[in-house]
N, C-alpha and C positions, 0 to 999 in steps of 0.2 A: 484823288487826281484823275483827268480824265482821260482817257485813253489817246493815243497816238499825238502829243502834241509835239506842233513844230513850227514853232513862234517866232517871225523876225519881227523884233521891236527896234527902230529907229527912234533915240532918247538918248539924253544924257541918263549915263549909266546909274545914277547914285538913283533917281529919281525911278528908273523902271525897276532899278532891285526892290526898293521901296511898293513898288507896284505890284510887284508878282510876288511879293515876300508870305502874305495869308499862305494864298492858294498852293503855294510850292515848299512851303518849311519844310524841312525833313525828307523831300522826295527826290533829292538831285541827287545823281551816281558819281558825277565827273563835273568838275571844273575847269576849262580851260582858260588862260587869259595871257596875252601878249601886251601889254599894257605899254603905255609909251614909256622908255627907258631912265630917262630925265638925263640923256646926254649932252644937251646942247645943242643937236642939230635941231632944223628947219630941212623938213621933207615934203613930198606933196601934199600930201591930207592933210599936216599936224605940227604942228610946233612942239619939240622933245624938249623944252627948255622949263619946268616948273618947278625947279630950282628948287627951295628948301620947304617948301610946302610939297614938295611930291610925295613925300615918307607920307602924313598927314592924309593928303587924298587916298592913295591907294590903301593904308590903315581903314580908313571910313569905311570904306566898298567892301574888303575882305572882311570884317568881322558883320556884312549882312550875308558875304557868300557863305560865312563857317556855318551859319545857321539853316541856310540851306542845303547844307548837303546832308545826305543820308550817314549812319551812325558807322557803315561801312566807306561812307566816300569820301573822295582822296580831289585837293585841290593842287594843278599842275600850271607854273608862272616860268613864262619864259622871261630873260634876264640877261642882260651883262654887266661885265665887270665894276662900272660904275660906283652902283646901288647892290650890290646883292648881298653885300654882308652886314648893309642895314636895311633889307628887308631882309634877311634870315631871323634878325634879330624882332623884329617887329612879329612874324607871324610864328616865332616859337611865345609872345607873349599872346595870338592868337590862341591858336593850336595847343599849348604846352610843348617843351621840348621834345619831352618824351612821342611824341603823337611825328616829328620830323620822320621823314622816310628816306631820301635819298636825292642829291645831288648831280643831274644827268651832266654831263659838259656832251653837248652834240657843236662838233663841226660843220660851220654854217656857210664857211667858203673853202675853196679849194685853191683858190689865187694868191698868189701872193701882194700883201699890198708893202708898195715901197714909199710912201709918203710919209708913214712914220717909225720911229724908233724899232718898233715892234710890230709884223703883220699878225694881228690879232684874227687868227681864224675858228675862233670859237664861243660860244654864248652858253648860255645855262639854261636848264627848265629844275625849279626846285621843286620838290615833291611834299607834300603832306598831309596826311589823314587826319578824319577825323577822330576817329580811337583805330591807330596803329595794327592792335590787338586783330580786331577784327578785318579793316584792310587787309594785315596779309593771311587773312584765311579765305578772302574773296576775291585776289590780285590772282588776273591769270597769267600762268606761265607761255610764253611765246613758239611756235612750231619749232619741232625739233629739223637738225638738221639733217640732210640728207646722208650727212657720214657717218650720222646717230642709228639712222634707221637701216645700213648697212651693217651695222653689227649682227640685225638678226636674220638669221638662216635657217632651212632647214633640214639637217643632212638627214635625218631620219625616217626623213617624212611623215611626219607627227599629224595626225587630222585636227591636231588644234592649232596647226599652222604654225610661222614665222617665231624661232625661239633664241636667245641668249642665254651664253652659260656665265653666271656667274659663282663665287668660291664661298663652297659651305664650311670652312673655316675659319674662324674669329679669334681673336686675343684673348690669352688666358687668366686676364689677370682679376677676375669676377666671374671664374667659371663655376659649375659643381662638379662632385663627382661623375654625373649621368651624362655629361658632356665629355666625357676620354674613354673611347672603345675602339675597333678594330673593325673598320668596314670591308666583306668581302666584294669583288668585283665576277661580273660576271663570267671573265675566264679565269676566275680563283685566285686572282691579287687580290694578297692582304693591304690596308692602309690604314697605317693611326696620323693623328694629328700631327702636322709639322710642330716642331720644339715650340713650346713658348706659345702654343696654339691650341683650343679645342674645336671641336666638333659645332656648326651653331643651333645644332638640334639635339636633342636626347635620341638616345640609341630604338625606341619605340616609332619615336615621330619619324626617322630617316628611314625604315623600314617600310614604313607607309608611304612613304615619297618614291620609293625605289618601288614599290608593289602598281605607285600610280604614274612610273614612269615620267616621273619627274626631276630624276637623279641621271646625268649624262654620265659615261666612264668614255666617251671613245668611241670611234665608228669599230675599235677592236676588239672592243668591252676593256681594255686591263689600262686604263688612265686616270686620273686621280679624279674623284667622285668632284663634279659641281653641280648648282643647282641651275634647271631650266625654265629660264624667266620668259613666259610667254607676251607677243608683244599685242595681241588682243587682249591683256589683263594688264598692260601697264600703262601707264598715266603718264604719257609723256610728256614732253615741254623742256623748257629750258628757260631759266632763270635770266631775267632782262638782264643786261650788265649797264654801269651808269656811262660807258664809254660811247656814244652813237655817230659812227660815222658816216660820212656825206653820199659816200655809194648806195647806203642802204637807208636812210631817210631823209635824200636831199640836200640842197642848200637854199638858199635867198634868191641866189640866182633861178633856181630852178624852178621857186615859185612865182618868180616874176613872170618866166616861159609860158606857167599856165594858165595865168590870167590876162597876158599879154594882147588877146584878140578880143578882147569884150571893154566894147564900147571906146566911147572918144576920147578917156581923159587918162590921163598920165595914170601909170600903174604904181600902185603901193612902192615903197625904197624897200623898207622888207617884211616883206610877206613872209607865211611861214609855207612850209612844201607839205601837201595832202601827206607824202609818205611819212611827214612827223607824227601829224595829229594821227593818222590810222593806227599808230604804231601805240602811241599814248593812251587813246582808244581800246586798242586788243588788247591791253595787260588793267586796265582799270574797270570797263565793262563787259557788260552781256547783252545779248539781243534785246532791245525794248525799254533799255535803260535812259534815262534822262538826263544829258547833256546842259552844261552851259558854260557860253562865252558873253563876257560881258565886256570885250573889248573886240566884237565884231570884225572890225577891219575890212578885207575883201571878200568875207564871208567863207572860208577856206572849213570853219569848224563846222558850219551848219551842212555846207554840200558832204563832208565825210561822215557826217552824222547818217544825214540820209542815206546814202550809201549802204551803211553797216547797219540800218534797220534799228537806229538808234531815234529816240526821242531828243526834241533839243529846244533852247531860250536861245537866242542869241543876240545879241545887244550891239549897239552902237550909233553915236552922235553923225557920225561923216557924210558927208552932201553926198559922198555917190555911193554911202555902203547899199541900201534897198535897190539900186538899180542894178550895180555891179554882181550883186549875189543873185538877183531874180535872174538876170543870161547866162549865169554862168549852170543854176539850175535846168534851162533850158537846154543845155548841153551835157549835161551829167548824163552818167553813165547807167544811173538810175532815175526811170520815168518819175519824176514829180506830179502828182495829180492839180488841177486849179484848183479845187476845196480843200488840199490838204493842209495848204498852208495859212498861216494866221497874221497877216503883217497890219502890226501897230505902228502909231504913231503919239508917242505920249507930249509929242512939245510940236507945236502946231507951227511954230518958226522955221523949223528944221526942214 
């Protein structure tokens, strides 16, 4: 594959998968796709109405994206209520069950709607790899948070900087012998293991911990031994949870806000908000990885693509997607070069 690509292709989507399918098998990182929902409405761009052949289409399309993607990459489908538990059932016959990752519910308004029964202020994005296995040895964990990194301190003034203590005793119920002794403290407190507890090092290995000042007692020396977890040797992060709320990756509304000023024609009904895809983005790729959206829209995936120094396809039928993505790049936040971009045109009608 060739270096830095960032493709808008304006097509109907079955036809450009078909198209890029040689050159790109096996090398996509990330799937994105916001597909039309099959709810019945009529919106600006699209008629959501494709009734019992909707299952059928998007089946078509997803088993040429399974094949694109990398042995590590993970395809992510936003959703409502509708459809979503016949497509769950459709891409576990994709994917295998087993290969399913997780079910995000992100709240996607914040208003109450009173029109009907129920103000439905939430949508789906489903998650799933292509071998599970290796997905989550490649899924990154998200920035810790500020009350995380609070924990660590340094009363000792350690020159390996910023540390946490955490407790070097463990459950005794798989212990051995060489884990129950009698650790002395540096003002000559004794301490054995609380009941029901051992030591989680052998009496040799804690010796060397204490010799490498690795062993906290106290700024008084005589408090119970823990270990000092250094925060330059720890791997931080925090584990996405599947709850995503609207303060911290937007709503519909809020993407409407940012496409709002580009160009003449009625803005998307619902767009998705940059902070969703960024966020989808950071726990799925790495710098240089290769993106794709095959349901385009206002172009939302390719401008965060670029952004995060990501490679990207991005696909779509709609009269104004090529126009509305090319201003809205002229306003990003990151300079677009003229040659860097590749814009196709696989159906000469469009």
């Amino acid at each position: 594959m060739k270096k830095n690509v960032k493709k808008l292709i304006l097509s109907e989507n079955l036809s450009a998968l078909n198209s890029i399918y040689s050159e790109f098998k096996s090398k996509v990182k990330c799937i994105y796709i916001d597909p039309p929902y099959n709810n019945g409405e009529v919106y600006n761009h699209y008629d959501d109405s494709i009734n019992n052949k909707w299952l059928a289409n998007i089946t078509e399309r997803i088993k040429i994206m399974y094949k694109l993607l990398k042995e590590d990459g993970s395809l992510w489908i936003s959703i409502d209520d509708n459809e979503v538990h016949y497509l769950r059932v459709a891409l576990d016959g994709i994917f295998e069950k087993k290969n399913f990752v997780a079910t995000i519910i992100w709240q996607h308004r914040t208003t109450r709607e009173n029109r009907k029964t129920f103000s439905n202020n939430h949508e789906y994005v489903l998650v799933y790899a292509k071998n599970k296995k290796l997905f989550d040895k490649s899924a990154n964990k998200l920035k810790v948070s500020d009350d995380i990194l609070k924990r660590y301190k340094n009363p000792d003034k350690d020159k390996r900087g910023l540390w946490q203590s955490i407790s070097i005793n463990v459950q005794a119920g798989h212990a051995v012998k060489s884990q129950f002794y009698k650790i002395k403290s540096p003002s000559g407190k004794i301490f054995s293991p609380p009941r029901g507890r051992c030591w989680a090092y052998n009496e040799k290995k804690l010796q060397q911990l204490v010799r490498d000042k690795r062993v906290w007692f106290g700024l008084n020396g005589n408090s119970t031994p823990r270990y000092k977890k250094f925060l330059i040797e720890s791997k931080l992060g925090t584990t996405p949870e599947t709850l995503w709320f609207a303060n911290e990756v937007g709503t519909n509304d809020e993407a409407k806000k940012e496409i709002l000023n580009y160009g003449k024609h009625k803005v998307f009904d619902t767009p998705k908000p940059k902070k969703l895809l960024e966020k989808i983005f950071k726990i799925s790729t790495n710098r240089g990885d290769l993106i794709l959206d095959a349901y385009g829209g206002s172009g939302t995936s390719a401008i965060v693509a670029h952004e995060m120094n990501l490679q990207f396809i991005v696909i779509d039928k709609g009269k104004y997607f090529l126009e509305l993505t090319l201003k809205r790049f002229k306003k990003s936040k990151k300079l677009v070069k003229s040659n860097e971009l590749e814009i196709h045109k696989f159906n000469t009608n469009l």
